[in-house]
MARKEKOL-904550 format. One line per field, with one value per residue: chain; residue in one letter; x negated, y, z of N, C-alpha, C, O in turn. Coordinates in steps of 0.05 Angstrom, whole numbers. Example, Ala and Ser with C-alpha at 12.3 -4.5 7.8 and 13.67 -1.06 7.14 Angstrom:
2
chaine = [A A]
residu = [a s]
n_xx = [-264 -257]
n_yy = [-114 -45]
n_zz = [156 142]
ca_xx = [-246 -273]
ca_yy = [-90 -21]
ca_zz = [156 143]
c_xx = [-264 -258]
c_yy = [-66 1]
c_zz = [156 157]
o_xx = [-285 -268]
o_yy = [-66 23]
o_zz = [169 161]
END
This chain:
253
chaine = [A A A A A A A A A A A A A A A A A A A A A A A A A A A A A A A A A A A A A A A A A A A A A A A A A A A A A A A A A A A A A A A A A A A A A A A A A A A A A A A A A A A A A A A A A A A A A A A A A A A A A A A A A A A A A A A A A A A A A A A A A A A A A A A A A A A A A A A A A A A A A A A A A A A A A A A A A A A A A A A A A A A A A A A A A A A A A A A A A A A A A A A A A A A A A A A A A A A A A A A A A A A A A A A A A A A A A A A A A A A A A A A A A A A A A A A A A A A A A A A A A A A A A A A A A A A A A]
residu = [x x x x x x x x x x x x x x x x x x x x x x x x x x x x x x x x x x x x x x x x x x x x x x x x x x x x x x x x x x x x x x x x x x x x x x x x x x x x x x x x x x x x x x x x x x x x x x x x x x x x x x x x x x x x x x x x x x x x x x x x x x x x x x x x x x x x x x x x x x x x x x x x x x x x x x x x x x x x x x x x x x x x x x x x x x x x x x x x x x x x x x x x x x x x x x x x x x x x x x x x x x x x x x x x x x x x x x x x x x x x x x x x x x x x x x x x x x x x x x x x x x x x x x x x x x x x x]
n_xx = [-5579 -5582 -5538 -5532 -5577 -5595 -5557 -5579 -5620 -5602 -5559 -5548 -5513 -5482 -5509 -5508 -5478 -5500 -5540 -5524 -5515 -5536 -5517 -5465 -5403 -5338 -5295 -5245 -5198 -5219 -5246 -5272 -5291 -5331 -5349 -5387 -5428 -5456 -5440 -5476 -5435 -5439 -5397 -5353 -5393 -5405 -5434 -5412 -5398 -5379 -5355 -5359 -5303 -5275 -5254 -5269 -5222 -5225 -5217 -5217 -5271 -5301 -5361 -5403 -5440 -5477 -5503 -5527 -5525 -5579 -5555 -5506 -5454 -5409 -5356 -5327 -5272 -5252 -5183 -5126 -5109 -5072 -5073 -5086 -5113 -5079 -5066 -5105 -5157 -5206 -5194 -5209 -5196 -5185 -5206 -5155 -5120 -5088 -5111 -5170 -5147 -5130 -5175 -5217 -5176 -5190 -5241 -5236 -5211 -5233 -5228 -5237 -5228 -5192 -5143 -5136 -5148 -5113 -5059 -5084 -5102 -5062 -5039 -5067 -5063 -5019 -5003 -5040 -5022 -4974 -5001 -5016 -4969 -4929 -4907 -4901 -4911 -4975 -5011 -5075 -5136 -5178 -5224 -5286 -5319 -5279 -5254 -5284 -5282 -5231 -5230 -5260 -5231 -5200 -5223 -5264 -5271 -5289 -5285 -5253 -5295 -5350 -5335 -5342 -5392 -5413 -5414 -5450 -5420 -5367 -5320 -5290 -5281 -5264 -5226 -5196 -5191 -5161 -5104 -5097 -5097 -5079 -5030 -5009 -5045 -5118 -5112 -5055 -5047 -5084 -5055 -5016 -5033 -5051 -5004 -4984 -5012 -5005 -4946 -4941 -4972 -4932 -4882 -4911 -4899 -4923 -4947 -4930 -4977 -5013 -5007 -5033 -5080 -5098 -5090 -5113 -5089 -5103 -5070 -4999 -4961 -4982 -4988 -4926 -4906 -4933 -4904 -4849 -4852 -4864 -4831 -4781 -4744 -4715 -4759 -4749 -4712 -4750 -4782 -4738 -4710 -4686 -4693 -4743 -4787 -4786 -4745 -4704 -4741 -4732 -4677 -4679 -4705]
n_yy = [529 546 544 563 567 518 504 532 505 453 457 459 468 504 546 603 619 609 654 700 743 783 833 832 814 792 766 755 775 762 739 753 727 728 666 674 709 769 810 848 885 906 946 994 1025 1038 1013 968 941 873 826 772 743 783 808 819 841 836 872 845 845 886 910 880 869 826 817 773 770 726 697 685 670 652 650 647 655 641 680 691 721 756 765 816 867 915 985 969 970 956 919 930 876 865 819 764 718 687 681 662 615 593 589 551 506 501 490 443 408 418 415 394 393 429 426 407 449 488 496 516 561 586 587 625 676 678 697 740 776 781 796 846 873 929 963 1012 1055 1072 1127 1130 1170 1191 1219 1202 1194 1208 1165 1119 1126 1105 1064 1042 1043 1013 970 981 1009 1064 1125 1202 1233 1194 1166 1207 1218 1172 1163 1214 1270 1314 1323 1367 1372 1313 1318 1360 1326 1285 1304 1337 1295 1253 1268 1264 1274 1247 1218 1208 1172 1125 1104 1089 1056 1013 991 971 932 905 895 866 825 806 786 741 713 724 736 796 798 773 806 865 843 841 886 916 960 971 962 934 964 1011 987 980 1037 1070 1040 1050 1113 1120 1098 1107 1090 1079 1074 1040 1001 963 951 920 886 825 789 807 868 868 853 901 948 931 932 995 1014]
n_zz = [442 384 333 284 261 248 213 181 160 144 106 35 -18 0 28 26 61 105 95 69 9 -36 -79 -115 -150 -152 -206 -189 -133 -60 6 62 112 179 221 258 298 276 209 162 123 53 20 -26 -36 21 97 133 189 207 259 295 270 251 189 109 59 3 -63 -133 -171 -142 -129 -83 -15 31 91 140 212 257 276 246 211 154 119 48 20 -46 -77 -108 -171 -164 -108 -87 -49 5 -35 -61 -44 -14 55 120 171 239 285 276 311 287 229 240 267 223 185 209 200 143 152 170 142 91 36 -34 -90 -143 -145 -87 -62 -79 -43 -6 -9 -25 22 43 21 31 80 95 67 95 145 125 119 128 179 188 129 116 87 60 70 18 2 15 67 104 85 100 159 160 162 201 236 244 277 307 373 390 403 368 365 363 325 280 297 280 227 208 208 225 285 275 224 205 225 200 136 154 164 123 79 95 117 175 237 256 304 306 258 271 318 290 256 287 312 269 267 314 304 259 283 321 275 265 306 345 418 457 488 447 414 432 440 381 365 395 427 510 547 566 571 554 495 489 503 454 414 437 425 364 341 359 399 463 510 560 547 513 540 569 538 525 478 462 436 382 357 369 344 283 290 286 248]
ca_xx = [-5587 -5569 -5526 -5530 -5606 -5590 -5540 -5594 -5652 -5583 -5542 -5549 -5492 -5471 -5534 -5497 -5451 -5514 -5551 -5502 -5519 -5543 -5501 -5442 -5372 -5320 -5270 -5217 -5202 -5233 -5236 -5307 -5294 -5347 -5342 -5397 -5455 -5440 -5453 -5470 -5434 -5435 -5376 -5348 -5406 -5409 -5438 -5388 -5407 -5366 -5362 -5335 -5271 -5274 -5253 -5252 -5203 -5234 -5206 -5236 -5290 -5309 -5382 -5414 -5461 -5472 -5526 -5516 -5550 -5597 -5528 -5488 -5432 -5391 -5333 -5320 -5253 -5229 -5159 -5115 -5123 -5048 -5075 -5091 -5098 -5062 -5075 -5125 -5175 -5223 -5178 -5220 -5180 -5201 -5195 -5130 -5124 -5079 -5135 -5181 -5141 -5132 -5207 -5225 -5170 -5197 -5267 -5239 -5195 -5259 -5220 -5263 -5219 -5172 -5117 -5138 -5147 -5083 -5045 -5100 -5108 -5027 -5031 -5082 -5051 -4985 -5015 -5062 -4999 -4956 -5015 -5020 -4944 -4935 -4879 -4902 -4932 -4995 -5032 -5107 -5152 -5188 -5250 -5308 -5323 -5256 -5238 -5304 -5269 -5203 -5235 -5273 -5214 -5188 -5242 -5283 -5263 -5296 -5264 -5268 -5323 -5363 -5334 -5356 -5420 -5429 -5406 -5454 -5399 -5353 -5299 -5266 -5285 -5249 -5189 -5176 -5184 -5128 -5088 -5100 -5106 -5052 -5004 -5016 -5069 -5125 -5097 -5022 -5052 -5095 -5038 -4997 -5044 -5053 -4981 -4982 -5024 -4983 -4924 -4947 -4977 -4900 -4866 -4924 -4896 -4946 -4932 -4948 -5010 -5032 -5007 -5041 -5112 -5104 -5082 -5124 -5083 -5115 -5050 -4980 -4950 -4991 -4971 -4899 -4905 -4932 -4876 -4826 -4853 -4872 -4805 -4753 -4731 -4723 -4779 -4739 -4699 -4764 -4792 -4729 -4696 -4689 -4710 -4777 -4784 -4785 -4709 -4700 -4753 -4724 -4662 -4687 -4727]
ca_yy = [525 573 528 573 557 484 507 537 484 433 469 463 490 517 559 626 616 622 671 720 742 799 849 822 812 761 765 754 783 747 744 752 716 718 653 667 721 798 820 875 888 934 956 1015 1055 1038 992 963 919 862 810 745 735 792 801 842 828 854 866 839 865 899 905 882 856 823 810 759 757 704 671 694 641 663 640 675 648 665 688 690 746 776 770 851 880 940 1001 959 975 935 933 910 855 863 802 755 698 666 681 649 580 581 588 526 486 496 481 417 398 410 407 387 391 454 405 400 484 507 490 530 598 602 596 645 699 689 708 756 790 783 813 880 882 957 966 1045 1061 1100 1128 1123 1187 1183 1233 1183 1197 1199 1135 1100 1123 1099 1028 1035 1053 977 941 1004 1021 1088 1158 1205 1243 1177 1153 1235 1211 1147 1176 1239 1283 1334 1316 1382 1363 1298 1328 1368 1311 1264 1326 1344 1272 1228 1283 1268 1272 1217 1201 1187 1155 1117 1097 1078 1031 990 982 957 900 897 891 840 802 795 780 719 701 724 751 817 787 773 834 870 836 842 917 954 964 959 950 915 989 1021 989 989 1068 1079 1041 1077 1147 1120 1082 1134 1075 1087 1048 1014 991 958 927 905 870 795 775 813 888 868 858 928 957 918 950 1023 1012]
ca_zz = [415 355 312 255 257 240 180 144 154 127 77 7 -34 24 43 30 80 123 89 67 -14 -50 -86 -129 -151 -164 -226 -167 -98 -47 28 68 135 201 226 286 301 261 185 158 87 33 3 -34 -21 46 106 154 207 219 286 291 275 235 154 94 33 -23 -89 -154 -191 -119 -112 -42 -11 61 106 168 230 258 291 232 188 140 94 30 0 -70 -85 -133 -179 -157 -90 -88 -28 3 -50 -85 -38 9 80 148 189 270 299 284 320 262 207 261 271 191 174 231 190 121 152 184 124 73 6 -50 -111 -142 -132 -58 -56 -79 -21 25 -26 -24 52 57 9 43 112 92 56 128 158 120 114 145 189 183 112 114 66 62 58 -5 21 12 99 112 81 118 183 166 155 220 257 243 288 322 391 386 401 345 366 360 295 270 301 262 199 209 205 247 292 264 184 199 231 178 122 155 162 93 58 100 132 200 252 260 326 295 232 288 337 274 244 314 314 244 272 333 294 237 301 334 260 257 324 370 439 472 499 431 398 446 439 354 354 411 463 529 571 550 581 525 472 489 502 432 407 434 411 347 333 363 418 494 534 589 521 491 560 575 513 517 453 458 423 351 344 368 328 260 283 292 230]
c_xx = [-5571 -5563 -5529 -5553 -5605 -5579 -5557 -5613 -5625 -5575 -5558 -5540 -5486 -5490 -5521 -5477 -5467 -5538 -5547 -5521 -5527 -5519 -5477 -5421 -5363 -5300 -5244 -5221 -5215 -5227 -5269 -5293 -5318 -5338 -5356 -5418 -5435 -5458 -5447 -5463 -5420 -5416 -5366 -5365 -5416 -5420 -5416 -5393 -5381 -5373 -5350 -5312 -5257 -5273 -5249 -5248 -5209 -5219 -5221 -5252 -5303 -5343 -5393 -5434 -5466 -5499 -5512 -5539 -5565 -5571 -5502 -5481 -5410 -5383 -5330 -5292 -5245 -5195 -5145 -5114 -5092 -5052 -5088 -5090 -5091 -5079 -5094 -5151 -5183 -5208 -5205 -5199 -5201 -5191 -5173 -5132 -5109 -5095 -5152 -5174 -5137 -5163 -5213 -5205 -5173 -5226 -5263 -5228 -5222 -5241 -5236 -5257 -5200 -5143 -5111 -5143 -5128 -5074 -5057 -5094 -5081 -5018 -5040 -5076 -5023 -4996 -5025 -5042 -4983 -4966 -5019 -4998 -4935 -4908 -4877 -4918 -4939 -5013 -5064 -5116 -5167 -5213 -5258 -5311 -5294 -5239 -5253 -5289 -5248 -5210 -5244 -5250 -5208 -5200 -5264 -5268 -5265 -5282 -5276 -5294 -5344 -5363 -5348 -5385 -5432 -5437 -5421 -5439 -5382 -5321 -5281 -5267 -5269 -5211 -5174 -5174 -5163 -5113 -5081 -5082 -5088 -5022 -5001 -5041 -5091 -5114 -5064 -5027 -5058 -5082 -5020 -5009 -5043 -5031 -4976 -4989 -5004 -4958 -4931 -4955 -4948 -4891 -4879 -4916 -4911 -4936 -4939 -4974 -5028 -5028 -5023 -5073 -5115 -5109 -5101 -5122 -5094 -5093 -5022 -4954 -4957 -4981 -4939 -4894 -4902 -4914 -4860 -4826 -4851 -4848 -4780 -4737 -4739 -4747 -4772 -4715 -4724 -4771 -4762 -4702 -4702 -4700 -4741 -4774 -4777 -4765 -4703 -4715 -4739 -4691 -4661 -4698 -4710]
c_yy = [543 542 531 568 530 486 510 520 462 440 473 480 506 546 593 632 623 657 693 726 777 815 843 827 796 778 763 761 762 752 740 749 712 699 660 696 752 795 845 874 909 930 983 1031 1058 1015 992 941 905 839 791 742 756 787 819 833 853 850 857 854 893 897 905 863 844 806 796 767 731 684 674 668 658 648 663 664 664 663 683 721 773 775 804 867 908 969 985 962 954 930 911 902 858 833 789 729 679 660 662 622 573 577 566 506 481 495 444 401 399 405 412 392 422 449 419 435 497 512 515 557 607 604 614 667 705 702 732 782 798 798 840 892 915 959 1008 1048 1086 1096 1137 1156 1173 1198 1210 1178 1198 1171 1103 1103 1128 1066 1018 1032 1023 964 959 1017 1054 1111 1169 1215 1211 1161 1183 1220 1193 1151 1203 1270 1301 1325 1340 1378 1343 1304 1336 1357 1299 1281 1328 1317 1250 1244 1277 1267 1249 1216 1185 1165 1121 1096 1076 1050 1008 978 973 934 898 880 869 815 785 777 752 705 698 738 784 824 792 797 864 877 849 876 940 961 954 947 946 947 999 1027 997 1019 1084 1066 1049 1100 1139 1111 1096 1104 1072 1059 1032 1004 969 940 910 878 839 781 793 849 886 857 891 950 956 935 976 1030 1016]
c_zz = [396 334 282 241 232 215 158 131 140 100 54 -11 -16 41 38 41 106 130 77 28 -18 -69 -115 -137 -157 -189 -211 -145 -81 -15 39 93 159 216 257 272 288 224 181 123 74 15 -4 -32 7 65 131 167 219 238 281 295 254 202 140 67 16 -52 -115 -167 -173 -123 -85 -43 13 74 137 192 243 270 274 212 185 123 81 4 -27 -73 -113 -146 -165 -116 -84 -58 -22 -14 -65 -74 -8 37 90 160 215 277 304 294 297 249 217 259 236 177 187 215 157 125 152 158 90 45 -17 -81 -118 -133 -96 -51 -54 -67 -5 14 -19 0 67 52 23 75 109 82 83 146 151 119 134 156 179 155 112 87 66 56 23 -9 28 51 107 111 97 145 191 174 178 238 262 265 302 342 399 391 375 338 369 336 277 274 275 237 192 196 227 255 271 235 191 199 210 148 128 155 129 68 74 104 162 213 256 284 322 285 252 295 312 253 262 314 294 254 288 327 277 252 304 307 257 282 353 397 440 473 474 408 402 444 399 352 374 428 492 552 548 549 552 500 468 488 476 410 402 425 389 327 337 386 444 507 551 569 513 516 566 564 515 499 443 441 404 344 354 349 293 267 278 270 197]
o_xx = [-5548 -5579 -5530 -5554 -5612 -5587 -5557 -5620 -5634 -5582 -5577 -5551 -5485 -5483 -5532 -5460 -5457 -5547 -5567 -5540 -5523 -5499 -5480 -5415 -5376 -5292 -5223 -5243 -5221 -5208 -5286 -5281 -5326 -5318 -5343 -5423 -5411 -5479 -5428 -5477 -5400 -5417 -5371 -5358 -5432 -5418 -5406 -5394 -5365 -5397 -5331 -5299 -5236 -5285 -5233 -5264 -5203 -5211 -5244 -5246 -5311 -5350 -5392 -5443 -5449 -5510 -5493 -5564 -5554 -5572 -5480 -5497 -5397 -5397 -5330 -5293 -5236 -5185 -5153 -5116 -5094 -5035 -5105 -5069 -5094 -5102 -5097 -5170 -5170 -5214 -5215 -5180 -5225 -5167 -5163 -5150 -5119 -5102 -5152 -5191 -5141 -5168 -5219 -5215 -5162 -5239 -5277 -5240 -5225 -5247 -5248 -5276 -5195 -5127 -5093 -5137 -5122 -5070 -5043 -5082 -5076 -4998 -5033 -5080 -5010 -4988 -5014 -5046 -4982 -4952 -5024 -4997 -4937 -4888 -4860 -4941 -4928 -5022 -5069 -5105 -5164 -5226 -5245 -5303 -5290 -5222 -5245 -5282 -5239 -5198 -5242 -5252 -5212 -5187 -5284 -5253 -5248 -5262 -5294 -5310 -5355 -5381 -5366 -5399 -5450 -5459 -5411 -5447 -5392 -5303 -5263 -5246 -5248 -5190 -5153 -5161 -5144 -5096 -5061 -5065 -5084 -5000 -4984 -5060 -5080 -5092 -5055 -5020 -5044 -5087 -5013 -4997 -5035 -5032 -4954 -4974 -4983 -4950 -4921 -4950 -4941 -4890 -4864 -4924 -4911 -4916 -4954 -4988 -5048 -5044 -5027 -5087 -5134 -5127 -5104 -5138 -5094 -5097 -5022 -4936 -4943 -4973 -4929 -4876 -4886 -4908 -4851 -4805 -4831 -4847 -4762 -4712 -4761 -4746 -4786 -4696 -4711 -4766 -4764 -4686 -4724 -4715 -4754 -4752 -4758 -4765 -4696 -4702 -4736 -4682 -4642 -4701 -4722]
o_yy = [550 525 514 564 527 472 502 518 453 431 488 500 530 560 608 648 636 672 707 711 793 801 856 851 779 801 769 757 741 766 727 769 689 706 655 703 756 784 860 865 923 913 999 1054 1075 993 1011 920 916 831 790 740 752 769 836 820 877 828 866 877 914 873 923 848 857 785 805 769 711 660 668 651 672 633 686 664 686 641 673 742 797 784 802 876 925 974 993 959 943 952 891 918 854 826 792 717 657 636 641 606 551 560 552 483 462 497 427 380 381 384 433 395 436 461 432 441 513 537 532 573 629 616 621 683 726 724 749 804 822 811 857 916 914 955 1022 1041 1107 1077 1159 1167 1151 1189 1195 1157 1178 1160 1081 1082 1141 1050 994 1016 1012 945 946 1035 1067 1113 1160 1212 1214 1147 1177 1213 1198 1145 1217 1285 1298 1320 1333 1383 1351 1299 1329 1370 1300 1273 1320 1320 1229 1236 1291 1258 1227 1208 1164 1142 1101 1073 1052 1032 986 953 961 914 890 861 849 792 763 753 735 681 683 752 794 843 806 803 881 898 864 887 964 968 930 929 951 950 996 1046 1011 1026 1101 1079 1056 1110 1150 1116 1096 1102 1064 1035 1013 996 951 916 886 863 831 762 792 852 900 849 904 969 977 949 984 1054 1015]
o_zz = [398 324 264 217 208 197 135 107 118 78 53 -20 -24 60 53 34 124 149 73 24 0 -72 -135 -133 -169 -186 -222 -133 -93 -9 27 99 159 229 278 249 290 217 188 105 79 -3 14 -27 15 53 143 154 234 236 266 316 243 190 146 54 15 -61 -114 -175 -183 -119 -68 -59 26 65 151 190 233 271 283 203 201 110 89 -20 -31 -69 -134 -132 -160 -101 -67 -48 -39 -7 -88 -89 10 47 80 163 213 274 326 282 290 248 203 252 227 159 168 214 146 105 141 154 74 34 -19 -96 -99 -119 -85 -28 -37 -66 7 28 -9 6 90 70 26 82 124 91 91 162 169 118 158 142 169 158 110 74 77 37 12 -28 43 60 121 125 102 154 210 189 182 256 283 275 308 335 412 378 362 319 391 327 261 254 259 226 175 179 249 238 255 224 182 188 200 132 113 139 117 51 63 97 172 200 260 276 330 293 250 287 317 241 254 315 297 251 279 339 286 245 296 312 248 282 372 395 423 466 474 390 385 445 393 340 373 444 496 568 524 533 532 488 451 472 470 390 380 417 381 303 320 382 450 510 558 583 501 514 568 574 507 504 422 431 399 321 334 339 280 249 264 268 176]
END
C-alpha cells in the first residue's frame, strides 16, 4: 500500500505536505525536509532532486518551488530569521541520520502552539548549524553551472563527467571554474566537502560507520585515507588512536 496515497485522500491543513506547492517564499529561512518517496524543487534558478531523508535549508525571501512524487511526504519547517544558512545560500543536506530521528520526533511530538514550537525551531537551528559547521572552509563557485554542481556534489554519487552531463556542460569548462572560482580542483573541493559531513557527523557523536554512510565514503579505509591527506596526519595515527580520529584531527586543526 502507498501510504502517501492515504495522506492526501486525509489531510487537510496538512495537504501540502503531500502535494508539494507552487512557487513561493517565506519572510524566514526555512527547511524543506523529504520524509518518504523523491522531490523535485526549484531553487535559485535551478531543479534539484531530492530523496528521502534528504534537505534543503533555504534562506528567506528564497523563491522555490517543489513537486513530490506519487510516494512523496514532506516537512517544511520555519526558522528563525537569524537562522541563515552557510553564505546565505540554499545548502543540500545528503542524508543525516540525526536530521532523520529529529524530523520522526517533531512528527510524533505534533506541537500545536508557538509556545510548544520554540523548543523544536531552537533544536533544529542548533543542529542544522553543527551540521554545516566546516572543519575545512570552502568557498562556493558563484558561476550559475558551477554552483548547481557544487549543490549536486552534496547528495549525487556521480563522477564529474556525469555531473558535466547533467548540467549540459564540459568536464573541462567545469574544471576550470572550481579552479578559477574556489582555488582548488573539483575533486579537492569534492573530497573536502564529504569530510565536512564526515567530520560534523563524528563532533554529533556518530561513528565511522555513520560518518561514512552521511559523507560518501564507500569504505572506512577511504575515508580515513582522505583524512590523513587532507588533514596533514599519518594514517596508522588516525586508525589507530583510542579515542577515535576526531581528537587528532581537532589537534592538527
Amino acid at each position: 500500500m502507498n501510504f502517501a496515497e492515504l495522506g492526501r485522500v486525509v489531510a487537510r491543513t496538512n495537504a501540502i505536505r503531500f502535494h508539494g506547492h507552487e512557487m513561493h517564499s517565506h519572510d524566514e529561512p526555512h527547511l524543506v525536509h523529504l520524509v518518504s518517496g523523491t522531490g523535485r524543487l526549484t531553487v535559485e534558478g535551478r531543479t534539484v532532486i531530492l530523496r528521502a531523508h534528504h534537505s534543503a535549508w533555504i534562506p528567506a525571501r528564497e523563491p522555490h518551488a517543489l513537486v513530490l512524487s506519487d510516494d512523496g511526504m514532506a516537512l517544511g519547517p520555519i526558522l528563525h530569521d537569524t537562522a541563515v544558512p552557510p553564505e546565505g545560500r540554499t545548502r543540500i543536506l545528503g542524508e543525516i541520520r540525526m536530521l532523520s530521528d529529529f524530523i520522526t520526533v517533531l512528527l510524533c511530538a505534533a506541537p500545536e502552539t508557538d509556545d510548544e514550537r520554540e523548543p523544536f525551531r531552537q533544536a533544529l537551528e542548533d543542529l542544522l548549524h553543527s551540521l554545516t559547521r566546516e572543519h575545512f572552509p570552502l568557498k562556493y563557485p558563484t558561476h550559475a553551472v558551477a554552483y548547481a554542481v557544487a549543490m549536486d556534489a552534496a547528495v549525487y554519487d556521480g563522477t564529474l563527467s556525469e555531473l558535466a552531463e547533467r548540467h549540459f556542460t564540459s568536464i573541462r569548462h567545469l574544471q576550470r571554474l572550481f579552479l578559477e572560482e574556489t582555488g582548488m580542483t573539483f575533486a579537492r573541493w569534492r573530497t573536502r566537502t564529504r569530510l565536512n559531513a564526515a567530520i560534523a557527523n563524528l563532533r554529533a557523536g556518530g561513528t565511522i560507520r555513520t560518518a561514512m554512510h552521511e559523507s560518501g565514503f564507500q569504505t572506512r579505509q577511504g575515508l580515513l585515507k582522505a583524512m590523513s591527506r587532507e588533514c596533514g596526519v599519518p594514517l596508522a595515527d588516525l586508525i589507530a588512536h583510542e579515542d577515535g580520529p576526531l581528537a587528532l584531527l581537532d589537534a592538527a586543526a
